[in-house]
DOVODO-572352 format. One line per 5 residues: number of its first residue (from 0); their letters; for each residue x, y, z of C-alpha. Coordinates in Angstrom, 2 decimals. Layout:
<pts>
NUM	A	X/Y/Z  ...;
</pts>
This chain:
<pts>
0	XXXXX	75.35/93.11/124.13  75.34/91.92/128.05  75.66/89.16/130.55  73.48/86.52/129.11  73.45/82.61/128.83;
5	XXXXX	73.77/81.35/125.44  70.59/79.73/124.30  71.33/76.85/121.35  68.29/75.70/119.64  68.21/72.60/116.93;
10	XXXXX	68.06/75.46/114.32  69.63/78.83/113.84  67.93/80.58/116.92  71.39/81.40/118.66  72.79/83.87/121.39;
15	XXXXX	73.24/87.41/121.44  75.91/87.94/123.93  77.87/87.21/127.19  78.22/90.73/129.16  81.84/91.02/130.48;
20	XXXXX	85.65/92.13/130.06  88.40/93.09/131.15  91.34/96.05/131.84  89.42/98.32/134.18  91.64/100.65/136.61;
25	XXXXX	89.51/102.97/137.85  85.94/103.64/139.51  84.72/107.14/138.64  84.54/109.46/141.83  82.06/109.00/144.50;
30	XXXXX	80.21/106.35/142.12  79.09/103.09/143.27  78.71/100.75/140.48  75.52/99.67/140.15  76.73/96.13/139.08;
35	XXXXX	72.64/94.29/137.95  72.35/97.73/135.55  75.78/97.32/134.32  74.80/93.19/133.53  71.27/94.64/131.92;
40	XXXXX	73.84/96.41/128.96  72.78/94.55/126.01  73.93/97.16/123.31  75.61/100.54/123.34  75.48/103.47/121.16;
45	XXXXX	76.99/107.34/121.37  74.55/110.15/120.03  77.47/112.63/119.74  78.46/113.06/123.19  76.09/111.34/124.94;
50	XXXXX	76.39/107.58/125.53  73.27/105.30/125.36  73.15/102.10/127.14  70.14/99.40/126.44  68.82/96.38/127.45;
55	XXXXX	65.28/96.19/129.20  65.87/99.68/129.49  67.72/102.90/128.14  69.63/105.11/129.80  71.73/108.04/128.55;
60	XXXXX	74.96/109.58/130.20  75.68/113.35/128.41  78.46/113.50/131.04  81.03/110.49/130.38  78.83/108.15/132.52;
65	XXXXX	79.10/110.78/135.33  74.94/110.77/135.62  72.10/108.72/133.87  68.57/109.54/132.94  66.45/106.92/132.12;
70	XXXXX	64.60/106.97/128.49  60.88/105.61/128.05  61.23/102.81/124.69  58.12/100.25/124.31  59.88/96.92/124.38;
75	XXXXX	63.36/95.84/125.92  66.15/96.68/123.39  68.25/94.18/121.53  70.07/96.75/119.23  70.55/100.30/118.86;
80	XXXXX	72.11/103.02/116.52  72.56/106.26/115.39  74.05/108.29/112.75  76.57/111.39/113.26  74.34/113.52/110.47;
85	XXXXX	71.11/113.34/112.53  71.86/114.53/116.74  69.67/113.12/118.48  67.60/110.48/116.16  68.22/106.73/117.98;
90	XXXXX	66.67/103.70/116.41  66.24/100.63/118.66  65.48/97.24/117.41  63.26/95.63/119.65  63.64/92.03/121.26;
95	XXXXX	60.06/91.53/120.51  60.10/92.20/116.96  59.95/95.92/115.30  61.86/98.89/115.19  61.22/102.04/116.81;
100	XXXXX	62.49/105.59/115.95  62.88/108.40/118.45  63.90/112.15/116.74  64.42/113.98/120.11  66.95/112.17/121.87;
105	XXXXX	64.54/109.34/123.62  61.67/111.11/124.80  59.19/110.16/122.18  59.16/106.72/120.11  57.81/106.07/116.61;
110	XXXXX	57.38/102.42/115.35  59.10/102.50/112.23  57.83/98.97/110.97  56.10/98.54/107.39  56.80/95.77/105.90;
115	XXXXX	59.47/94.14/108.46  59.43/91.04/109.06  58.60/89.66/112.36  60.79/88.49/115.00  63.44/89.78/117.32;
120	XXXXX	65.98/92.66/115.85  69.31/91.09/116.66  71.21/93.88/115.08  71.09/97.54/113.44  73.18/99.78/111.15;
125	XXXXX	72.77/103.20/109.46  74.56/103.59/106.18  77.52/105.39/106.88  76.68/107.80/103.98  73.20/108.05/104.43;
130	XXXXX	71.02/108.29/107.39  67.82/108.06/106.18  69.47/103.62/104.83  68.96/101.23/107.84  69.59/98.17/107.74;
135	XXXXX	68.35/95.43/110.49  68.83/91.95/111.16  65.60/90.04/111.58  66.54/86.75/114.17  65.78/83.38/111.69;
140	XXXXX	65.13/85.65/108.44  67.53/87.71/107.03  68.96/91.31/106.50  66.35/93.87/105.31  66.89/97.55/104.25;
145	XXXXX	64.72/100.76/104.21  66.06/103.58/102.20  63.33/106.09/103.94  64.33/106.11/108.13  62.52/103.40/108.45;
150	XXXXX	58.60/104.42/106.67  59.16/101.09/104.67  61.06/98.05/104.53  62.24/94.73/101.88  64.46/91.94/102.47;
155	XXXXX	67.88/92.76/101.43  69.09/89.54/101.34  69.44/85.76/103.35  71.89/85.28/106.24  75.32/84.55/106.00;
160	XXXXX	76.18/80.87/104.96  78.80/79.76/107.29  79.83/76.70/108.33  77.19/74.66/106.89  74.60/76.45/108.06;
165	XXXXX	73.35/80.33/108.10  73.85/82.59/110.70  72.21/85.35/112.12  73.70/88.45/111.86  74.80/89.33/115.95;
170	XXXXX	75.75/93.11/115.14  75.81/94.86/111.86  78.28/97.64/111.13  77.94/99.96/107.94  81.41/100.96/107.02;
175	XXXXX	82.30/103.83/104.42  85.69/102.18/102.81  87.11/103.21/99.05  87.25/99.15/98.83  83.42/99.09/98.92;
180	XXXXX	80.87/99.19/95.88  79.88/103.18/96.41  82.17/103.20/99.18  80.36/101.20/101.47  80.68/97.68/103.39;
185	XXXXX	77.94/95.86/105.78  80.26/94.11/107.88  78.28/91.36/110.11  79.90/89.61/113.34  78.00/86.13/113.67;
190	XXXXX	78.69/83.45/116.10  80.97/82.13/113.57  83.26/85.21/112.91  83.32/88.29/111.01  81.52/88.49/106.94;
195	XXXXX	80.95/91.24/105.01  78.70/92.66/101.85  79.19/95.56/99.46  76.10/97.39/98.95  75.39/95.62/95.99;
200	XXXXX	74.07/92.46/98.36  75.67/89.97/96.16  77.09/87.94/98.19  78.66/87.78/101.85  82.60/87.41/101.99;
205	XXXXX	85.55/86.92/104.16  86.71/89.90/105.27  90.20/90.29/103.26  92.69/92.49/101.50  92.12/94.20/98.16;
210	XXXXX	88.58/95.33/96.74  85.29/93.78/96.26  84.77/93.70/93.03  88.34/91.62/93.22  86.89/89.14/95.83;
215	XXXXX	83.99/88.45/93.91  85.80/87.60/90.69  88.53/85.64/92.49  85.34/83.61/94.22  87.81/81.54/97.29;
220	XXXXX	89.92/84.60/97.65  92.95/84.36/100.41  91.93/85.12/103.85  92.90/88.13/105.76  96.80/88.77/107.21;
225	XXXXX	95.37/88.61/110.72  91.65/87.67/111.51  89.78/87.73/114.61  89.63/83.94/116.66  88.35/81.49/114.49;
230	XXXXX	84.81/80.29/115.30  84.62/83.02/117.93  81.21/84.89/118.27  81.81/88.18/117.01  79.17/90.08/119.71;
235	XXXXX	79.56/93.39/118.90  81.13/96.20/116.33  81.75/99.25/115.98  83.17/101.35/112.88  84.66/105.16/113.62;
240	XXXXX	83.45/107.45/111.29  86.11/109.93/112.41  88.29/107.36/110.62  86.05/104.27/108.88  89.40/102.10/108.55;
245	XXXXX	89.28/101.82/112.39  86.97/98.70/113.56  86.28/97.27/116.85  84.74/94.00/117.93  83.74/92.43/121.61;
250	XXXXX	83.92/88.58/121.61  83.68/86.06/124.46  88.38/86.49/124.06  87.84/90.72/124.85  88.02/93.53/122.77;
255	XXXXX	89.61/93.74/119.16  90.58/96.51/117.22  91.35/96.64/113.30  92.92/99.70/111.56  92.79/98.66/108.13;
260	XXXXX	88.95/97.58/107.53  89.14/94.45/109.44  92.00/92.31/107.54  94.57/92.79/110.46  93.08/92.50/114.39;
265	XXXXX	94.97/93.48/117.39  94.25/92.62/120.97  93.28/95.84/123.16  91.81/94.35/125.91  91.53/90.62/127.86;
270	XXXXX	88.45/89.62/129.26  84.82/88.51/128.08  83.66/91.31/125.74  79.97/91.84/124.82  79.27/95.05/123.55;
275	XXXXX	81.20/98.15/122.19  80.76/101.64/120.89  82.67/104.48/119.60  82.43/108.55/119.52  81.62/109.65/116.59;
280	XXXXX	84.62/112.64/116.16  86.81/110.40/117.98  88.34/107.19/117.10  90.34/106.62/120.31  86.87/107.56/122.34;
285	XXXXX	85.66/103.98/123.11  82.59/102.59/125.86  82.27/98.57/126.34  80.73/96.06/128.41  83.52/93.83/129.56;
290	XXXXX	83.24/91.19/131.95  79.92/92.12/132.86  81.44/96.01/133.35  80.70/99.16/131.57  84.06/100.80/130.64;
295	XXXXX	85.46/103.62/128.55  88.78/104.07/126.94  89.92/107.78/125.62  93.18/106.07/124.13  92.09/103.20/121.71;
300	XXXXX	91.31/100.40/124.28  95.03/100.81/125.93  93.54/101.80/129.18  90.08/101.86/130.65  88.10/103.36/133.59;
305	XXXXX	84.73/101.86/134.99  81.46/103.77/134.75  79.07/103.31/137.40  75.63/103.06/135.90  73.15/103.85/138.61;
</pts>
């Protein structure tokens, strides 16, 4: 999620993201903001307190983005995540096809590829409910699963159909909501909006209000109250498991937030949003790459403060 030029091919073979945004009022002290790192930021993560930045490389701030260290990964990052039940495990889908598992915080790398298919990661997600269920987004292919950290993989199902055509899957988001089959949701921003899939993988929907069991029996089921900009890239989400009802989403417009699952989207921030991340104990803890700027909000998105990355 970064500063990048959108690449349109004949087929499917899209963009993954713009790095900017908006609403910054303050430069950390005695930092000097390191401005080609901060345009490298192609995804973010937190690993409890520590925030991870990635792009051809990874860096991790334990200090609010007071210092960096750099971390050693094999391949420059397209997508990154972690899950709140396993400190210090990150998983890093490479822009060269694979994923890759580190258990100590970065130092060491795994590949964690049987049975993927090949071609760049564009996104990752950890079930919210189980860490050992990832699911990754395979650029031209689909959405696969492993229920095993990543030992083994299958195909979980095709790309969303949208607009004539099927996406791929920008960002994934796993989202632990009483609406879900089991309680869980794969939301997926493309660069045609925001979809969704129960963990049944029956079939990608609108992101709307009532359950999904509902929306698949009502088939054309009424949109949501308040959606996100039609036909907008959706670059980047990220679900708080302090609170799962709480989404939010960079596009090209800024950053989003959603309190009820995604159905009704409020404006936090102006600006050209391309990646965003959010503590996992704290749903008002937020870090984002707007307009070409890393940034972090303690109150929702309502203010921010810049982070020099250097």
């Amino acid at each position: 999620m970064t500063n990048r030029t959108l690449n349109f091919e004949p087929d499917r073979r899209h963009f993954l993201a713009l790095g900017m945004g908006a609403a910054a009022v303050l430069v950390l002290p005695g930092a000097v903001l390191a401005a080609g790192r901060a345009a490298d930021i192609r995804t973010l993560a937190f690993d409890g307190d520590t925030l991870l930045i990635a792009g051809a490389t990874l860096r991790s701030s334990p200090d609010g983005g007071r210092s960096w260290h750099d971390r050693p990964t094999p391949s420059p990052v397209s997508s990154i995540a972690t899950h709140p039940a396993r400190p210090g495990r990150l998983l890093a889908g490479l822009a060269r096809g694979g994923v890759t598992a580190s258990d100590d915080g970065g130092t060491t790398w795994t590949a964690r590829s049987e049975g993927l298919a090949s071609g760049e990661v564009t996104a990752l997600a950890v079930a919210a409910g189980n860490p050992d269920m990832i699911y990754a987004a395979i650029r031209g292919d689909g959405l696969w699963k492993t229920e095993d950290a990543g030992a083994t993989w299958a195909l979980a199902m095709d790309r969303p159909w949208l607009d004539a055509a099927e996406r791929d899957p920008l960002t994934l988001a796993s989202v632990d909501l009483e609406t879900g089959m089991g309680g869980i949701w794969i939301y997926a921003g493309t660069e045609k909006g925001l979809v969704r899939v129960p963990d049944c993988f029956c079939r990608w929907q609108d992101v709307q209000p009532g359950n999904a069991m509902d929306a698949l029996v009502a088939g054309d089921a009424p949109p949501a109250e308040a959606p996100l900009p039609a036909n907008e890239p959706v670059l980047s989400l990220a679900s708080a498991p302090s609170t799962p009802s709480i989404l939010y989403a960079a596009l090209p417009s800024g950053v989003w937030t959603s309190q009820d699952g995604g159905v009704v989207w409020t404006q936090t921030a102006n600006g050209q949003g391309s990646a965003i991340a959010v503590h996992p104990s704290n749903e008002n803890h937020v870090a984002a790459v707007l307009d070409g700027t890393l940034k972090l909000s303690r109150d929702g998105g309502a203010t921010w403060t810049v982070l020099a990355v250097v």
